[in-house]
MARPA-529643 format. One record per residue (C-alpha): y, z, x; residue in one letter. Coordinates in nm, 3 decimals. Example, Ala and Ser with C-alpha at 12.3 -4.5 7.8 and 13.67 -1.06 7.14 Angstrom:
2
(pt (-0.450 0.780 1.230) 'a');
(pt (-0.106 0.714 1.367) 's');
//
This chain:
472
(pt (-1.018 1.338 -0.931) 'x');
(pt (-1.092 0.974 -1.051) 'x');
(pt (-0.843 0.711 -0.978) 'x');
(pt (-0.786 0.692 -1.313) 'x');
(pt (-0.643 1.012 -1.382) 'x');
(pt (-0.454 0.989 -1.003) 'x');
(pt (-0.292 0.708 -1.138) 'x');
(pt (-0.173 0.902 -1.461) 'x');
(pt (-0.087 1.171 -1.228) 'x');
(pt (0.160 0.949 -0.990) 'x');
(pt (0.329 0.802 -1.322) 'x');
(pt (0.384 1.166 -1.449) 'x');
(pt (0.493 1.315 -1.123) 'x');
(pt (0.774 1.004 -1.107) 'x');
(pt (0.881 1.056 -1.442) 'x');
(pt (0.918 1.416 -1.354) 'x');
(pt (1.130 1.351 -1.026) 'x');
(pt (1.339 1.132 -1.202) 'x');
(pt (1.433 1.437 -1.507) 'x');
(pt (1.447 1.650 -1.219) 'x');
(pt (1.708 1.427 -1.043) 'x');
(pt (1.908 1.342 -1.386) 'x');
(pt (1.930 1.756 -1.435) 'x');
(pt (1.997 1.791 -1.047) 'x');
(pt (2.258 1.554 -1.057) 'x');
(pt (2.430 1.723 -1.382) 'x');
(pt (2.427 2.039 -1.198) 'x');
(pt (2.571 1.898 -0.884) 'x');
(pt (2.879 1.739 -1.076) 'x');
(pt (2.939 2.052 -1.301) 'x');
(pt (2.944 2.276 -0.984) 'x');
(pt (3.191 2.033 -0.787) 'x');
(pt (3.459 2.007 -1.038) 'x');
(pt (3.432 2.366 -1.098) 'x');
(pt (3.480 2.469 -0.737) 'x');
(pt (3.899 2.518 -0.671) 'x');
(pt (3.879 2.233 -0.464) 'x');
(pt (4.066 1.900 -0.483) 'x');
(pt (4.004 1.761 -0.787) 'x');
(pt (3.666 1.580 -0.793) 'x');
(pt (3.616 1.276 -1.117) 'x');
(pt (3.410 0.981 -1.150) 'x');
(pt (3.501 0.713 -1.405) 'x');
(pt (3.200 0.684 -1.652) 'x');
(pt (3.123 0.325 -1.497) 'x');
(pt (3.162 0.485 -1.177) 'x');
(pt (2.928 0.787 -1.239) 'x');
(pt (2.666 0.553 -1.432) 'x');
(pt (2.613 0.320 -1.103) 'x');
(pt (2.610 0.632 -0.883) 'x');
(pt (2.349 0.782 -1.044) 'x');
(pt (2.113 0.510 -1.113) 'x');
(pt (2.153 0.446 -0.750) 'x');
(pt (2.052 0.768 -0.715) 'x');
(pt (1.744 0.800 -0.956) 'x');
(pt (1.624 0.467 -0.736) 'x');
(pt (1.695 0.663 -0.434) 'x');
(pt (1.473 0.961 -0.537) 'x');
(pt (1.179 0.717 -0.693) 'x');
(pt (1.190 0.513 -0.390) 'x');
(pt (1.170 0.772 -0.136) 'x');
(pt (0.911 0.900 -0.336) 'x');
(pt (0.680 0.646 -0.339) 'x');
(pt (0.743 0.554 0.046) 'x');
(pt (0.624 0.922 0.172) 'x');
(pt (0.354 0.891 -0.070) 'x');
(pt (0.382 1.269 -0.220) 'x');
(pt (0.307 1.163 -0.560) 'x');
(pt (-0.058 1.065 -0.465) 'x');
(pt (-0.078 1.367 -0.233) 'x');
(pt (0.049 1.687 -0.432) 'x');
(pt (-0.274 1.770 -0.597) 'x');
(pt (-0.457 1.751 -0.300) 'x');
(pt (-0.193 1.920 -0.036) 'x');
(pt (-0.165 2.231 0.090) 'x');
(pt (0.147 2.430 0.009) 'x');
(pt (0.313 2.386 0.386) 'x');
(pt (0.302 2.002 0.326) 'x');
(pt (0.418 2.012 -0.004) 'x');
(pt (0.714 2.178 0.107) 'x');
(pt (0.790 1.950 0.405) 'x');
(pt (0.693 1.617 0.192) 'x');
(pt (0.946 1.750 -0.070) 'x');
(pt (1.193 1.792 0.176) 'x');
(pt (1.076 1.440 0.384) 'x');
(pt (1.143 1.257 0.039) 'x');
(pt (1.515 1.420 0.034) 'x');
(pt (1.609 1.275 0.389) 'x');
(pt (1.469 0.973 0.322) 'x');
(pt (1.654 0.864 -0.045) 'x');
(pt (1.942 1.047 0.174) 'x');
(pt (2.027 0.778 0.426) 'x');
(pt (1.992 0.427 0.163) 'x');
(pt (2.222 0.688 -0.038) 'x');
(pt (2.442 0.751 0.141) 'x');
(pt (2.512 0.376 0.300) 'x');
(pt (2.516 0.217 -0.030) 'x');
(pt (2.773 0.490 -0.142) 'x');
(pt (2.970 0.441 0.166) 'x');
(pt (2.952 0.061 0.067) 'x');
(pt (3.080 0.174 -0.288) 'x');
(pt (3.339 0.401 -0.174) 'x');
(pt (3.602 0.127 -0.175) 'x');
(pt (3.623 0.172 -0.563) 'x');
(pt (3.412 0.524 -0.647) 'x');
(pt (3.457 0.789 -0.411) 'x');
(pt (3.241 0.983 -0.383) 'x');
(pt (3.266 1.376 -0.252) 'x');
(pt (2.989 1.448 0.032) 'x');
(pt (2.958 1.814 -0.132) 'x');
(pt (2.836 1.672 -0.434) 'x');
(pt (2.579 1.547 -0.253) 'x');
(pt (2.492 1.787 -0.048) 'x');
(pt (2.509 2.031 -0.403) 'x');
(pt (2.291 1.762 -0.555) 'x');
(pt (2.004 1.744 -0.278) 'x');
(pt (1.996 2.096 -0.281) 'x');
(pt (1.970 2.139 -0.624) 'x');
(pt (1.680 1.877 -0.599) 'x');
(pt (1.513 1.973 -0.340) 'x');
(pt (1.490 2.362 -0.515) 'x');
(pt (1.413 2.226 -0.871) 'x');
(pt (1.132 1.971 -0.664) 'x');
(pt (0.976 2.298 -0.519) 'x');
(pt (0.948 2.519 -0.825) 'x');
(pt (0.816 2.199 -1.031) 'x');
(pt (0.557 2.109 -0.791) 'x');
(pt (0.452 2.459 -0.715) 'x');
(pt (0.378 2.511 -1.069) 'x');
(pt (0.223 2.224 -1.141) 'x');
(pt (-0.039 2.307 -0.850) 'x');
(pt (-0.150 2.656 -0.971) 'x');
(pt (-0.098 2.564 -1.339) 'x');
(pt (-0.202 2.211 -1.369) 'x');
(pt (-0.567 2.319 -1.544) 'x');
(pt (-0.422 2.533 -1.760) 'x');
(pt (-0.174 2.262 -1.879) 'x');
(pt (-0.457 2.004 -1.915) 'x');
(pt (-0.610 2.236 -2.157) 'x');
(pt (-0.322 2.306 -2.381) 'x');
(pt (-0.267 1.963 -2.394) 'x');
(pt (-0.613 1.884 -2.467) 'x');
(pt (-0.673 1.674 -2.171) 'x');
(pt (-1.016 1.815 -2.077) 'x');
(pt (-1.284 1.528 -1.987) 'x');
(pt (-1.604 1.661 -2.053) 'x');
(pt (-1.852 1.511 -1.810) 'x');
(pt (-2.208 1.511 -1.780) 'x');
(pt (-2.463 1.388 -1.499) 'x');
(pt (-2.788 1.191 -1.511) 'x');
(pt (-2.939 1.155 -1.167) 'x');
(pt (-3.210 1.174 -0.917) 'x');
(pt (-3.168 1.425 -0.594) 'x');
(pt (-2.912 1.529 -0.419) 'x');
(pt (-2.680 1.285 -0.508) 'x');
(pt (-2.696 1.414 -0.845) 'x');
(pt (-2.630 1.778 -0.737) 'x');
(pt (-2.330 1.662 -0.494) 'x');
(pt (-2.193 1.442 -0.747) 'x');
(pt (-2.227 1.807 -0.994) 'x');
(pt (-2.117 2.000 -0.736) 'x');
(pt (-1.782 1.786 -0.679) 'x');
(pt (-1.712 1.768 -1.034) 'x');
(pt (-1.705 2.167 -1.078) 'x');
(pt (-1.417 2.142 -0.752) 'x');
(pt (-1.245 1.965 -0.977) 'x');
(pt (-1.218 2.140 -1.289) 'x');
(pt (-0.841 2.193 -1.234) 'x');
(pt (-0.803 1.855 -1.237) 'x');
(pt (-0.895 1.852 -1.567) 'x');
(pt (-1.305 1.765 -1.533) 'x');
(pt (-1.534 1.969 -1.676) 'x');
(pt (-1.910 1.933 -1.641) 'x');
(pt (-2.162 2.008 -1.921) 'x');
(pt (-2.477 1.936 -1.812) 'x');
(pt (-2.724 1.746 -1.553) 'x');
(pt (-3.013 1.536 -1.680) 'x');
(pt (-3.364 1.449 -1.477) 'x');
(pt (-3.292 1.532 -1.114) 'x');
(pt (-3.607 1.417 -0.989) 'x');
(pt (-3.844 1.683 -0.938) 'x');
(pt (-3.605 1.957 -1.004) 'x');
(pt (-3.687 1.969 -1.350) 'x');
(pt (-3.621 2.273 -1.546) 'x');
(pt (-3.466 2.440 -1.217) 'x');
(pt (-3.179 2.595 -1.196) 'x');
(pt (-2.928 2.400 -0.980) 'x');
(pt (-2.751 2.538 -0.690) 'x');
(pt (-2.425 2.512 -0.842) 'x');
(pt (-2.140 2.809 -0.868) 'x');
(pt (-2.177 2.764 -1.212) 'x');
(pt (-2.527 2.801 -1.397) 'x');
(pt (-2.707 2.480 -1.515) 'x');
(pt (-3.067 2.396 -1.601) 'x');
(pt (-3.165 2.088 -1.520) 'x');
(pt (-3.272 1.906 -1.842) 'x');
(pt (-3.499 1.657 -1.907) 'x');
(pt (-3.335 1.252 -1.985) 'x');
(pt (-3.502 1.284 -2.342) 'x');
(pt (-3.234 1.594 -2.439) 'x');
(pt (-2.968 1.352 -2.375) 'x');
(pt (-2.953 1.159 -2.706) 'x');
(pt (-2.933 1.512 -2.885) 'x');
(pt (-2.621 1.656 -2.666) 'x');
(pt (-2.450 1.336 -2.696) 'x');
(pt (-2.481 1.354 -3.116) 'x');
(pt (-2.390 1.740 -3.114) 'x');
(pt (-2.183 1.808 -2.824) 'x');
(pt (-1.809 1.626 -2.714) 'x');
(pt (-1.913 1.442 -2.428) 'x');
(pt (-1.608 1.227 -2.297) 'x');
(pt (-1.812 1.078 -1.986) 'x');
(pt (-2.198 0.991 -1.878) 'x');
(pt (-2.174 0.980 -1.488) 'x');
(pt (-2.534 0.836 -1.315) 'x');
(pt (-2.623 0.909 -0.971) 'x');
(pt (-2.911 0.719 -0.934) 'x');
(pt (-3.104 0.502 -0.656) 'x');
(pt (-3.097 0.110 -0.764) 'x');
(pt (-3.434 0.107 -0.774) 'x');
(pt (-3.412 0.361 -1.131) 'x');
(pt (-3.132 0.146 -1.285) 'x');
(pt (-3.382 -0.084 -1.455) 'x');
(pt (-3.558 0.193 -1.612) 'x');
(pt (-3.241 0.352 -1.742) 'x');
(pt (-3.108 0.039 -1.884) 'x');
(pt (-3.201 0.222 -2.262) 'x');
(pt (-2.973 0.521 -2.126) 'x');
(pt (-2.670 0.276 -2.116) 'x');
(pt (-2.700 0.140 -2.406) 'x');
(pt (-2.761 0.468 -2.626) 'x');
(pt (-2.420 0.560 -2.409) 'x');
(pt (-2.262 0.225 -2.534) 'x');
(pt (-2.354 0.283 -2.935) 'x');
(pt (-2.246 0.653 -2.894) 'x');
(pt (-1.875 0.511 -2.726) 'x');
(pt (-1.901 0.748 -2.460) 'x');
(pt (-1.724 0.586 -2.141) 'x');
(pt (-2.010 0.572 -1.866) 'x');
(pt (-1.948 0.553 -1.468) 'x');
(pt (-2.219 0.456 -1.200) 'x');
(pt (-2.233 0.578 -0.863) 'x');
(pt (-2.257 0.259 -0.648) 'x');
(pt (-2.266 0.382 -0.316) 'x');
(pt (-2.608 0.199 -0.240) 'x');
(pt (-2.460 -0.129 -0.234) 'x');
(pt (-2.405 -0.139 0.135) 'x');
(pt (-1.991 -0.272 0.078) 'x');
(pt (-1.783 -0.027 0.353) 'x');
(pt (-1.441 -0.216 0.281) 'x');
(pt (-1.482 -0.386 -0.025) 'x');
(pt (-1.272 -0.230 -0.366) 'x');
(pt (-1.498 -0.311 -0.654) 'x');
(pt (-1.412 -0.396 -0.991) 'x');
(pt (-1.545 -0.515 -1.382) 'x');
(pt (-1.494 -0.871 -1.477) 'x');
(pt (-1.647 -1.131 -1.677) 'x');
(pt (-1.690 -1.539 -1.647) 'x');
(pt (-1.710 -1.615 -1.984) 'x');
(pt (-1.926 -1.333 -2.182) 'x');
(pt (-2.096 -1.300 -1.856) 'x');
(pt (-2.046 -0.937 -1.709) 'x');
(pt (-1.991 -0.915 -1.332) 'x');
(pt (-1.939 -0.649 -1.040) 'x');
(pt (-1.668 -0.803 -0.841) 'x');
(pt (-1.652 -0.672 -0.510) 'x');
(pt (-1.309 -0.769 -0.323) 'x');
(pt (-1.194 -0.726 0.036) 'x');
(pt (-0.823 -0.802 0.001) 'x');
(pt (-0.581 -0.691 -0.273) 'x');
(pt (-0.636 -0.853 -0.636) 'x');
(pt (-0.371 -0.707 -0.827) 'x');
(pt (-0.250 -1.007 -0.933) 'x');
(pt (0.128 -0.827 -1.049) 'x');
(pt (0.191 -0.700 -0.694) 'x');
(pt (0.066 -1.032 -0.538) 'x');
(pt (0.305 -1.225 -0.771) 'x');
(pt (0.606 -1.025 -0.692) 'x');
(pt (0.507 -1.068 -0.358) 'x');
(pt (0.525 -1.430 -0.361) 'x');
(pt (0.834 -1.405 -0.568) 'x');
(pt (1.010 -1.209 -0.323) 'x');
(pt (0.866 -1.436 -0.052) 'x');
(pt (1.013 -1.743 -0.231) 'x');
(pt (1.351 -1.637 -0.318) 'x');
(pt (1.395 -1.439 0.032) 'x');
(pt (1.273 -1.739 0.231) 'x');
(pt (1.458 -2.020 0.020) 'x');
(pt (1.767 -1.790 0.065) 'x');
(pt (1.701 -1.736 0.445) 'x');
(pt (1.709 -2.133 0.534) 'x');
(pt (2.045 -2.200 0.288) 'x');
(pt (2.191 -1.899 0.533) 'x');
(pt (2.030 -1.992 0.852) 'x');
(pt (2.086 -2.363 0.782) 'x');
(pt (2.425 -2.396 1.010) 'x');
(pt (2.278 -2.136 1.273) 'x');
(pt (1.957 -2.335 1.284) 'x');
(pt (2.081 -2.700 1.315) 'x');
(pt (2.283 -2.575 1.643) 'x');
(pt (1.928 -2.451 1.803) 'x');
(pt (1.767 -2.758 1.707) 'x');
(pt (2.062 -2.951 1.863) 'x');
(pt (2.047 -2.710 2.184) 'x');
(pt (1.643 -2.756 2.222) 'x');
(pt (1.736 -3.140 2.185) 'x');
(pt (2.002 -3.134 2.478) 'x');
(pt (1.833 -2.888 2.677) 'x');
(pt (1.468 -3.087 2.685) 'x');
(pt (1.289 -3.397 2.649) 'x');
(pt (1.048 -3.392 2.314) 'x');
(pt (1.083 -3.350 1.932) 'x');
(pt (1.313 -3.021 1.801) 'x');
(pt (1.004 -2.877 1.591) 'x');
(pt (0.658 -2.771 1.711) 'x');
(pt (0.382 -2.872 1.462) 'x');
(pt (0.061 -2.698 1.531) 'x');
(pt (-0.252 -2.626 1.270) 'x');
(pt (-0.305 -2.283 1.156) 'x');
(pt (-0.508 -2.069 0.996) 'x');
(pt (-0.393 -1.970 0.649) 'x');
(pt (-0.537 -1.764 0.390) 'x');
(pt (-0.915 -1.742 0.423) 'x');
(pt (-0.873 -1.986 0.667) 'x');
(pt (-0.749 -2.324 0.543) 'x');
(pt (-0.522 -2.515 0.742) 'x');
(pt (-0.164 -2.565 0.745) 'x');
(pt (0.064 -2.718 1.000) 'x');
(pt (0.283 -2.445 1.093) 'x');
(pt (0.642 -2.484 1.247) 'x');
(pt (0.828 -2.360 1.509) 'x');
(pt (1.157 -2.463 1.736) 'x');
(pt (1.008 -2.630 2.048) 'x');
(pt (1.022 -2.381 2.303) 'x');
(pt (0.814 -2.585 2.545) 'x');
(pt (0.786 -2.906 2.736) 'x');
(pt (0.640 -3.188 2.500) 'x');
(pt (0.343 -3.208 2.701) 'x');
(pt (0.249 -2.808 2.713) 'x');
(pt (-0.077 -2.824 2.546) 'x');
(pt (-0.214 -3.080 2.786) 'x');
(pt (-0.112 -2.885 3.041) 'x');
(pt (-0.236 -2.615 2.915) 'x');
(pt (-0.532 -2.587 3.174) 'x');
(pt (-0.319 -2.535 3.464) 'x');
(pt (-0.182 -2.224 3.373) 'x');
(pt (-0.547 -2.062 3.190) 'x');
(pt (-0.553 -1.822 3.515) 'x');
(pt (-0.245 -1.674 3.411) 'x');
(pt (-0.345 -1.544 3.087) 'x');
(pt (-0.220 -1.212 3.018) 'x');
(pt (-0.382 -1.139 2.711) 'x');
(pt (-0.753 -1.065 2.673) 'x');
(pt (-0.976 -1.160 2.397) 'x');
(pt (-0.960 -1.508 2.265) 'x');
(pt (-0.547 -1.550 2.277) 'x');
(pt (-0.314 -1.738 2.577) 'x');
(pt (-0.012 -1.539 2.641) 'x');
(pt (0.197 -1.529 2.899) 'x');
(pt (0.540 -1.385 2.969) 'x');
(pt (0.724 -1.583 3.215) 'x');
(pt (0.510 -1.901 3.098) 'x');
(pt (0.646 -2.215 3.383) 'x');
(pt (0.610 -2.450 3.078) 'x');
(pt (0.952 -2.304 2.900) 'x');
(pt (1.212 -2.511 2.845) 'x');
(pt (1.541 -2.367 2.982) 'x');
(pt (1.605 -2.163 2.635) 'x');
(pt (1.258 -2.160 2.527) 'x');
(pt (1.247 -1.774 2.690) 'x');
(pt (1.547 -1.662 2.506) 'x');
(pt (1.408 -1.843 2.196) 'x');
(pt (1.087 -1.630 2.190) 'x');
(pt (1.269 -1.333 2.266) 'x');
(pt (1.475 -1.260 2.011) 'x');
(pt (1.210 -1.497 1.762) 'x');
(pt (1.451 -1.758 1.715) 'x');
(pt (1.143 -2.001 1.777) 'x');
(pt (1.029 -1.896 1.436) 'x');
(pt (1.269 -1.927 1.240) 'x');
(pt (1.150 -2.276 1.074) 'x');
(pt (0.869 -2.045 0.930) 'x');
(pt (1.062 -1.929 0.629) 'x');
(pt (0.963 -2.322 0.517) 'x');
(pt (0.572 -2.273 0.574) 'x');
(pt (0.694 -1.896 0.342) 'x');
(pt (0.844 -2.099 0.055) 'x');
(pt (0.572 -2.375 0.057) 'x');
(pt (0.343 -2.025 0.021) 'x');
(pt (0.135 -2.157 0.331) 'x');
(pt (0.252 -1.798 0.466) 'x');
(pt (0.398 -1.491 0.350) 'x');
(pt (0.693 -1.243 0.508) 'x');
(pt (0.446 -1.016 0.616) 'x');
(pt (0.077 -1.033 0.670) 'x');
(pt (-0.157 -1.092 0.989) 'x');
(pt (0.000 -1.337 1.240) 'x');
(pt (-0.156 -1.703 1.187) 'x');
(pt (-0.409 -1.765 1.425) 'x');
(pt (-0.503 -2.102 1.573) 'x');
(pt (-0.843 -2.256 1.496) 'x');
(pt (-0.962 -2.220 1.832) 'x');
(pt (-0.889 -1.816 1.820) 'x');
(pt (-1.066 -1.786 1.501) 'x');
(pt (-1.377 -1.953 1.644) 'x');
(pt (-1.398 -1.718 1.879) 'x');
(pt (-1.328 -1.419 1.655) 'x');
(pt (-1.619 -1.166 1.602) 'x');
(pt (-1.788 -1.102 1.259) 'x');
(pt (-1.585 -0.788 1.180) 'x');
(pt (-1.221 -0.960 1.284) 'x');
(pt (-1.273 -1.261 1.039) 'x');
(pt (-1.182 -1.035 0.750) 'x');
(pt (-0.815 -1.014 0.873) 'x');
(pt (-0.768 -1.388 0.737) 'x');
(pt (-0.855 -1.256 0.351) 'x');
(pt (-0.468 -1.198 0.339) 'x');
(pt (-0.178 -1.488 0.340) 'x');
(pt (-0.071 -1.489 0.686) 'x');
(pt (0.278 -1.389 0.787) 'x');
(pt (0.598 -1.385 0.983) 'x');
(pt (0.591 -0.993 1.068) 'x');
(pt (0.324 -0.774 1.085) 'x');
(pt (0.199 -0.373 1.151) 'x');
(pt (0.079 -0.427 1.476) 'x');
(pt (0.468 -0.625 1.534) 'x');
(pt (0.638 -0.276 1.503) 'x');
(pt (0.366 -0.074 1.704) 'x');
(pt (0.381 -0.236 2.060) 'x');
(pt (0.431 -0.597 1.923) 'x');
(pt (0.304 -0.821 2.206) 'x');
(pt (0.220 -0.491 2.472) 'x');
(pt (-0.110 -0.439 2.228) 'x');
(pt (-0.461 -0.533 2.326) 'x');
(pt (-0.625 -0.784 2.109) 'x');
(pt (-0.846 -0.551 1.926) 'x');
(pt (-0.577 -0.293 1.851) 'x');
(pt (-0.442 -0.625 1.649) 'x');
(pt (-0.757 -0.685 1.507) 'x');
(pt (-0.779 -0.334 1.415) 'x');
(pt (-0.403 -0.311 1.245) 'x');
(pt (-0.462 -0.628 1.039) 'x');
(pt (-0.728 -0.486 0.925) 'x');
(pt (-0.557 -0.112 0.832) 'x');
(pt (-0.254 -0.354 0.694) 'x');
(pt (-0.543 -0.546 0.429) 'x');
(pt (-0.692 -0.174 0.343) 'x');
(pt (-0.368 0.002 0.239) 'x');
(pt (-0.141 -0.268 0.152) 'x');
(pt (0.091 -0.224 -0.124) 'x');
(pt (0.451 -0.366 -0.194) 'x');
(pt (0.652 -0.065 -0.024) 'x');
(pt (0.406 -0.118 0.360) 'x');
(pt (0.567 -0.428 0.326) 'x');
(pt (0.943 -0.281 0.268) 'x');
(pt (0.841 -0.028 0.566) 'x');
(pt (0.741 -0.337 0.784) 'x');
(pt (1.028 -0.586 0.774) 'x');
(pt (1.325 -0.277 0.755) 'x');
(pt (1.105 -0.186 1.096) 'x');
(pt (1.127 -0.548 1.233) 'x');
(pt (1.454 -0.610 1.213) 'x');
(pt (1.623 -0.405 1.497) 'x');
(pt (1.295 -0.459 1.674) 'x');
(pt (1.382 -0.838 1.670) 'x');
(pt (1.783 -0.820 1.728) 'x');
(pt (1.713 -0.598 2.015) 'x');
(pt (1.411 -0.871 2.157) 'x');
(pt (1.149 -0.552 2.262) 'x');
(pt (0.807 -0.692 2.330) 'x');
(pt (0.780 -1.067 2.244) 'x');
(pt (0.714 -1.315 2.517) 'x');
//
């Protein structure tokens, strides 16, 4: 299926779950004050709040086990247990925001137990029809792309081959043009198709409904089909080239243009520049409202790292930001004033291997400076680097210039994202990793981030932080 038509499928699926839990919910309530129980009745406010809370519930959840992308592709067994994954997990915010609410809207716990259940059933029969029927639907709908290939080899025949798996999501192939030598053949498809010569082409595309033109060619052949495209182009039929011999393992690539100039753009970091914005938004408004909060709290540490040691309150060192400019980055002094030129008598005590200096019980601590680190009180004057947009909540750790100098080619890539308070490898083991497992989670954090990882990684860092498990 092309990301295209994945994306249309998550937006329909969604919009589905969210009928689903408006008609689950309506069941639920008619059931409850029908039962000859004490009298169950919300106030229309009341019942409005509760079930938008709900319908967020059920989207959320949703989105967070990822089913939406998944259900096409998933065999029945884990469509079954994601359906019933996504029920315990809108559950539990449910539940404590209604338990919040309950003050002024009681709620009855059989009603929603009646309307999970009713969910959870309706959920099943939706998404089991939708599996077996979803080509069938496609077709009454008249949502049927019709797709031909022009190619060279085997690419073209895999590329064939992969579109005729897919005909229940919709794809349909037609034809395949010039395959190299296999001209005239008959390919080794489940379907029958003769392998046509390029020349046929502008005929099928003026007689036939051809929605696509996919090309599976070498680089070396794009030149020589540059006629191809633009027949494609004065015909309007959408065209799609295979780029897989642009050696690019981790880069997403996408269409631009500077000025009427067209250009591949290959990026290694997110670009959607809606999701990055609310994700500075959030950053802003979440780290301008930590520091009015922590304000109070925070003076007293300052004063107690001022009475407890000789030195300034703050520790100003240069960091790595985003693709690697500097910014001074702040922290409550947790050390002696003179720990960095001291640094050489404790290098045989390094804990840590790769480029990095840790060590637990370091003899350069002031007399808080442990419990500081513990619970990540020393960081707390980071939310200010998180306004200024030096950092962000979440992201890669900032690294110190020396570090990065010493990073290999492959670990660079983890500074392509705005560095951050938290991050993945902070609520997997935290500081008990090795440096390349770090390496190797900053990396998995760049390649799959997306606004709800982030959600999932500071709800996980919280009780990891209040409870102090693995800094030192």
């Amino acid at each position: 299926m092309f990301q295209r038509h994945q994306r249309r499928a998550v937006i329909l699926l969604a919009a589905t779950d969210l009928v689903l839990a408006t008609g689950a919910f309506e069941a639920a309530y008619w059931t409850r004050t029908a039962l000859p129980m004490r009298e169950f009745q919300l106030e229309p406010d009341g019942r409005i709040l509760v079930q938008l809370a709900v319908l967020a519930a059920v989207f959320a959840a949703g989105r967070v086990t990822g089913i939406y992308s998944r259900l096409y592709v998933s065999k029945d067994s884990s469509v079954i247990a994601d359906t019933l994954r996504q029920a315990l997990i809108a559950a539990l915010p449910l539940l404590a925001f209604l338990y919040l609410l309950n003050l002024a809207v009681p709620v009855s716990r059989l009603f929603l137990a009646l309307f999970f259940a009713y969910l959870a059933l309706l959920q099943l029969i939706q998404r089991g029809l939708a599996a077996r029927f979803r080509g069938s639907l496609r077709r009454v709908l008249g949502a049927v792309t019709s797709v031909v290939v022009v190619g060279d080899g085997e690419k073209a025949l895999e590329i064939a081959r992969e579109l005729e798996a897919s005909e229940r999501d919709g794809l349909r192939l037609l034809a395949i043009f010039d395959c190299g030598r296999a001209l005239g053949k008959e390919a080794q498809l489940p379907g029958k198709y003769r392998i046509q010569p390029l020349d046929a082409l502008p005929g099928m595309l003026t007689e036939q409904a051809i929605d696509e033109v996919l090309f599976a060619v070498s680089s070396e052949r794009l030149r020589q089909l540059e006629g191809v495209f633009v027949l494609c182009d004065e015909h309007g039929v959408m065209t799609r080239l295979v780029a897989d011999f642009l050696p690019l393992a981790h880069s997403r690539l996408h269409f631009d243009r500077f000025g009427d100039r067209p250009l591949l753009t290959f990026s290694i970091a997110p670009t959607d520049d809606f999701r990055l914005l609310v994700k500075r938004g959030f950053d802003a408004v979440f780290s301008f409202s930590s520091l009015l909060v922590l304000g109070v709290p925070m003076a007293i540490v300052g004063l107690l790292v001022k009475l407890t040691s000789a030195g300034p309150v703050f520790f100003r060192q240069r960091r790595c930001g985003l693709n690697g400019r500097l910014f001074t980055c702040y922290k409550f002094r947790s050390m002696v004033a003179d720990a960095e030129s001291r640094r050489h008598e404790v290098e045989h005590l390094n804990e840590k291997d790769g480029p990095v200096f840790k060590i637990r019980d370091d003899p350069r601590l002031t007399p808080i400076g442990s419990f500081l680190r513990r619970f990540s009180i020393d960081e707390l004057p980071q939310f200010w680097n998180v306004l200024r947009g030096d950092m962000s909540l979440v992201g890669p750790r900032p690294a110190v210039p020396s570090e990065v100098s010493q990073y290999e080619t492959w670990q660079r890539r983890r500074l392509r994202m705005r560095p951050g308070l938290t991050c993945l490898w902070a609520v997997r083991g935290r500081d008990q990793l090795e440096f390349d497992s770090w390496m190797q989670m900053d990396l998995e954090y760049i390649d799959k981030w997306s606004l709800s990882l982030d959600a999932k990684i500071l709800a996980l860092s919280v009780p990891i932080v209040l409870a102090g498990r693995g800094a030192s």
